[in-house]
ZAMARGU-4260 file (C-alpha; in steps of 0.2 Angstrom, whole numbers, plus 5000, padded with zeros to 4 digits):
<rodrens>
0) 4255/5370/4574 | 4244/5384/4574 | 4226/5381/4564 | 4213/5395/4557 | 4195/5395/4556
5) 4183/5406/4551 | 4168/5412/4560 | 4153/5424/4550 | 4167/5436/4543 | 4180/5434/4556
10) 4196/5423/4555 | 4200/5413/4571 | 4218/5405/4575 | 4215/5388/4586 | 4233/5382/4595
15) 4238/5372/4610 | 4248/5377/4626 | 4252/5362/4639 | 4238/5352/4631 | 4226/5367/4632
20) 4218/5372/4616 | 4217/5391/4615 | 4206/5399/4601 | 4208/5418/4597 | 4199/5431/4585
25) 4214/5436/4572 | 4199/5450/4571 | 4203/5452/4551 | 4192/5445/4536 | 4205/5446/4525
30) 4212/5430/4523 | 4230/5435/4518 | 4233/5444/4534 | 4224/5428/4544 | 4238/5417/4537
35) 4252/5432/4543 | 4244/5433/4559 | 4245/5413/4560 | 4265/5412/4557 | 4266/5426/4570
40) 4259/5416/4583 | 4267/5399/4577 | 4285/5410/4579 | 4281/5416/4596 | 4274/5398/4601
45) 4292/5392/4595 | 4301/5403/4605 | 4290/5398/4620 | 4278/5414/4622 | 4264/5405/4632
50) 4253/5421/4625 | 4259/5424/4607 | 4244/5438/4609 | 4240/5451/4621 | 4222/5451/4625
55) 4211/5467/4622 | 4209/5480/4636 | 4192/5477/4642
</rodrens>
């Protein structure tokens, strides 16, 4: 459901919404974490979250 990708040092998780593909920084180099943070946001997609994560505070 949900697809990782790496970038320099930086994993990225690429999933899609009503058609819309939606790229996100997991903002970890740790691949381990990458893959937890991926199930995270396949469960909340699941459970219909239309934002399994909060964007940063600008």
């Amino acid at each position: 459901m949900a697809g990782l990708f790496k970038r320099g040092k930086i994993y990225y998780a690429m999933y899609y919404v009503g058609g819309h593909k939606h790229r996100i920084s997991l903002e970890t180099d740790s691949l381990q974490i990458a893959k937890e943070k991926k199930r995270q946001i396949e469960s909340a997609l699941l459970r219909g979250v239309d934002t399994p994560c909060r964007p940063k505070p600008h």
